[in-house]
C-alpha positions as CSV (number, residue, x, y, z in Angstrom):
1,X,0.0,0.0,0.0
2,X,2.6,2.4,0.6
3,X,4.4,2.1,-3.1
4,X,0.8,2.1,-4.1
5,X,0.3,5.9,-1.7
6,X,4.2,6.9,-2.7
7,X,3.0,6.5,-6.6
8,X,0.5,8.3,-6.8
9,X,2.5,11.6,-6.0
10,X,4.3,11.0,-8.2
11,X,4.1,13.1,-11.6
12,X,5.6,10.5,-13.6
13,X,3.0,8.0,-12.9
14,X,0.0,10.3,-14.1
15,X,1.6,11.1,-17.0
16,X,2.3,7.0,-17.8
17,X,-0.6,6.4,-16.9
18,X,-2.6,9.5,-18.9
19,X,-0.3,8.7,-21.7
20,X,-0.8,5.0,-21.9
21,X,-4.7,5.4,-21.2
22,X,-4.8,8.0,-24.5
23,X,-2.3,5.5,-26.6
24,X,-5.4,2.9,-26.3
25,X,-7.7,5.7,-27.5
26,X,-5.9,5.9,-30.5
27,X,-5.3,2.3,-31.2
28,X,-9.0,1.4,-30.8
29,X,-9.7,4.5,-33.6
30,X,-6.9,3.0,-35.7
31,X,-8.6,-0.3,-35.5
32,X,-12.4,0.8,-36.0
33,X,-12.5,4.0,-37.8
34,X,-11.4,3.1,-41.3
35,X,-14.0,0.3,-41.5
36,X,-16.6,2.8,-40.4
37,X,-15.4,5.2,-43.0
38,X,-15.4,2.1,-45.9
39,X,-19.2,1.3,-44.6
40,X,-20.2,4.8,-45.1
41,X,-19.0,4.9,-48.6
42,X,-16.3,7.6,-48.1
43,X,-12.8,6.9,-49.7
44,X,-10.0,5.9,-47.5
45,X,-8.2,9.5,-47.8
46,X,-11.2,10.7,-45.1
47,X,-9.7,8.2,-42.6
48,X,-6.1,8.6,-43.4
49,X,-7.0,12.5,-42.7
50,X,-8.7,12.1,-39.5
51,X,-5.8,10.0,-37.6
52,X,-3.3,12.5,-39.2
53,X,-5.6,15.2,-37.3
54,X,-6.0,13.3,-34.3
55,X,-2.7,12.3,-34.3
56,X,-1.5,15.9,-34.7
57,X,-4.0,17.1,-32.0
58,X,-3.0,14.7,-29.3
59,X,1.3,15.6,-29.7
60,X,-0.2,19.1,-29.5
61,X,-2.1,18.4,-26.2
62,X,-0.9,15.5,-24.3
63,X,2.7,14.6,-25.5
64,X,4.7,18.1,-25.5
65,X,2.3,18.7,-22.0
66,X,3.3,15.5,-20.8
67,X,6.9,15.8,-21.2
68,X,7.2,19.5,-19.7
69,X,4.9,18.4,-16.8
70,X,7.8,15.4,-16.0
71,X,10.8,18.1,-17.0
72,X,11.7,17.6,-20.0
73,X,11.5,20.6,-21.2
């Protein structure tokens, strides 16, 4: 219990642990979304787009947030 208590003040843990929940995110969308996009008829440029933007978005706001949070700077 008390590695448990000692690692959860630690600010590398939460940002494992936000990054690793968010990497899941992203490998379900990379999974599911381009079927989606095929069933609705669109071409496969749609999907490609939208993990580029997501991808884009989430090294915007979780990756370069993440490492200055830890002091990486």
């Amino acid at each position: 219990m008390a590695k448990l208590r000692l690692a959860s003040t630690d600010t590398s843990y939460w940002c494992l642990h936000w990054v690793l929940h968010l990497r899941f995110h992203i490998s379900f969308l990379v999974t599911h979304l381009p079927g989606q996009v095929h069933l609705c008829g669109l071409p496969a440029q749609v999907s490609a787009n939208a993990l580029a933007l997501i991808g884009l978005a989430n090294m915007a706001a979780v990756s370069e947030p993440a490492g200055w949070a830890r002091g990486g700077g």
